[in-house]
C-alpha positions in Angstrom: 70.8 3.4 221.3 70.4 7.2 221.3 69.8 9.6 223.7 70.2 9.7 227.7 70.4 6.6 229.8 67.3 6.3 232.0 67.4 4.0 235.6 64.0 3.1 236.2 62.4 1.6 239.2 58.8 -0.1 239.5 58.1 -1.9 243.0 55.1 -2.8 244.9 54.4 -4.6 248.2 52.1 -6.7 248.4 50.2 -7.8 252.2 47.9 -11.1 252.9 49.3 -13.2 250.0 49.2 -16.9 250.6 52.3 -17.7 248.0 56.4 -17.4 248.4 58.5 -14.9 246.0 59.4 -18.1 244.4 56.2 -19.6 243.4 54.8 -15.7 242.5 57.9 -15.7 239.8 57.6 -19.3 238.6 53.8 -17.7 237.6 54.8 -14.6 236.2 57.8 -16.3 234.4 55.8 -19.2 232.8 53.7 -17.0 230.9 54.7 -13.8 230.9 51.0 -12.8 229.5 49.3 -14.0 232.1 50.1 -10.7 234.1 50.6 -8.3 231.1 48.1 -5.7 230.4 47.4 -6.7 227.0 45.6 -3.4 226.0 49.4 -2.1 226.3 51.6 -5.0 225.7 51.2 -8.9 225.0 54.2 -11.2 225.4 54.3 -13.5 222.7 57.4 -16.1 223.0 59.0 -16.7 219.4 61.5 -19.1 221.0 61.9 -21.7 223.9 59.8 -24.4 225.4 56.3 -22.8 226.6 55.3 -22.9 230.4 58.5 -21.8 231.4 61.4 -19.4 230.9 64.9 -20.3 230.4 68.2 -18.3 229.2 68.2 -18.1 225.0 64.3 -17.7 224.8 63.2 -15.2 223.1 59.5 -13.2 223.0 58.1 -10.0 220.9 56.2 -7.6 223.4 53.6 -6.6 220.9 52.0 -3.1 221.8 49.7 -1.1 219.6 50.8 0.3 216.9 54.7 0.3 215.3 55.7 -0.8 218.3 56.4 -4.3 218.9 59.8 -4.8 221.1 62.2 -8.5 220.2 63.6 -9.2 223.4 66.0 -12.2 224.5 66.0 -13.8 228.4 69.7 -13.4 229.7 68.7 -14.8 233.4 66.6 -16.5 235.0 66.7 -17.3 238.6 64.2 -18.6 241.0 62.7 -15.2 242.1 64.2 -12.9 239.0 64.4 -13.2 235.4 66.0 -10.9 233.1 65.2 -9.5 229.6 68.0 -7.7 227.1 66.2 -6.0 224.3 67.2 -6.9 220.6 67.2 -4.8 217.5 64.2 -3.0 216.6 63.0 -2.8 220.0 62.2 0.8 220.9 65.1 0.6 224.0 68.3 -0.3 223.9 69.3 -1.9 227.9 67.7 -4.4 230.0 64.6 -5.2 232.7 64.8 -7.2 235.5 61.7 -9.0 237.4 62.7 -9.4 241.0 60.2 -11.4 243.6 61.4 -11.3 247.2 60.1 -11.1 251.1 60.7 -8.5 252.9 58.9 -9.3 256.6 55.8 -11.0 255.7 55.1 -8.5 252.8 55.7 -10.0 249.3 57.7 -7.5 247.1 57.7 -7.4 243.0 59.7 -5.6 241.1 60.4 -4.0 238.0 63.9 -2.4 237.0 65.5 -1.3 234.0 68.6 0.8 232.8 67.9 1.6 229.1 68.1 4.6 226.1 65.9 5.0 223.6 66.3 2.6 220.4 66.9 5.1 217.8 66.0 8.5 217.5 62.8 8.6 217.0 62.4 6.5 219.4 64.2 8.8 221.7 62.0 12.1 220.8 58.4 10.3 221.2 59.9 9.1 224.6 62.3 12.2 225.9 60.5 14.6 224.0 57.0 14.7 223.2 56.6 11.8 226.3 54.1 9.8 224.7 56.1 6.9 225.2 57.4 7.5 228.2 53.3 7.7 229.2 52.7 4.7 227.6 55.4 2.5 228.9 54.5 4.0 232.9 50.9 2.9 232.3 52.3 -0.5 231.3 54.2 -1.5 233.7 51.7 0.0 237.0 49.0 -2.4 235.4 51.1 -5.0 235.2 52.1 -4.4 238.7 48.4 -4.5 239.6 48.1 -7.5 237.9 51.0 -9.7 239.9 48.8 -8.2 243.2 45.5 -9.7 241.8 48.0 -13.2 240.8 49.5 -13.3 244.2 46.2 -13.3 245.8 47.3 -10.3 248.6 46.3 -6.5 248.3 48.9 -3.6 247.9 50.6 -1.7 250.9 51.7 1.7 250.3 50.9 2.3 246.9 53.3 1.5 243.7 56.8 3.0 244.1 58.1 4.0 241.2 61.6 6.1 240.2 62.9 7.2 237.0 66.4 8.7 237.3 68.4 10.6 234.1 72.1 8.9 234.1 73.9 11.5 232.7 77.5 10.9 230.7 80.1 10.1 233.7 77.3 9.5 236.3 78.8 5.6 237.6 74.6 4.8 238.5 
C-alpha cells in the first residue's frame, strides 16, 4: 500500500429488533448484497458456495467506475466475518463486520485498518477526498440498510471514527 494507515470505525445501534446478533450476521453474511448500497458498491462472490460465507471465498466489490475492489474472507465467526483486500483493490488492510448485544440494543459494526492501494489511490482518497467521500457514503447506507434487515430503528445516530496511525503509533 502507500500512504498513511487509517483506523476506521462505523457502528450503529439498533432498538425494537426482533432478531439475535447471530441471525442479523448469518443475513448479512449470506449475501453480502442484500444489505449493500448497490448505487455505491455490489458484492459479487467469484468464489465459494452461495448463501453463505466461509474462509477462502472470495468476492469483487464492484463500485462505479475503475473501481472494483478483489477481496478474500479470512474469518468468519458467528456474529463477525472478516475481509482482507487483494491486489488491485484500492486499499491495502482489512474490514471486519461485527454483530453483538449490548442490553437489549442490537449493535453492527463496521471496522477497518487500511492504506491506500497505490498512489493514486492514495491522492483521490488523502488528497483530493473523493474517495474518502465515497467510501463514508458507502458504508452509512449500508449501515441503514442492516437497520431496515434487522427490522428495529436506530438509537443515537451512526457512530463513526476515522483515526490517522501515524509511523510508530502501536493503534
Amino acid at each position: 500500500g502507500a500512504g498513511p494507515l487509517f483506523h476506521r470505525r462505523y457502528r450503529v445501534r439498533i432498538r425494537d429488533s426482533p432478531y439475535t446478533a447471530e441471525e442479523v450476521m448469518a443475513f448479512v453474511s449470506g449475501a453480502p448484497d442484500r444489505v449493500a448500497p448497490t448505487e455505491f458498491a455490489s458484492f459479487q462472490k467469484v468464489s465459494g458456495e452461495d448463501g453463505r460465507m466461509a474462509v477462502g471465498d472470495e468476492f469483487v466489490v464492484r463500485m462505479p467506475g475503475p473501481w472494483d475492489g478483489p477481496v478474500r474472507v479470512v474469518d468468519v465467526q458467528p456474529t463477525s466475518f472478516r475481509l482482507a483486500t487483494l491486489d488491485g483493490h484500492l486499499e491495502a488492510g482489512q474490514i471486519e463486520f461485527t454483530a453483538s448485544r449490548d442490553g437489549d440494543r442490537l449493535v453492527f459494526g463496521i471496522e477497518s485498518w487500511a492504506r491506500s492501494g497505490d498512489r493514486l489511490s492514495d491522492l483521490l482518497y488523502d488528497r483530493v477526498r473523493m474517495a474518502k467521500e465515497i467510501q463514508l457514503h458507502m458504508w452509512t447506507s449500508l449501515l441503514e440498510r442492516v437497520v431496515r434487515a434487522a427490522g428495529g430503528r436506530i438509537t443515537g445516530g451512526i457512530e463513526i471514527e476515522t483515526r490517522r496511525v501515524d509511523d510508530g503509533d502501536p493503534g
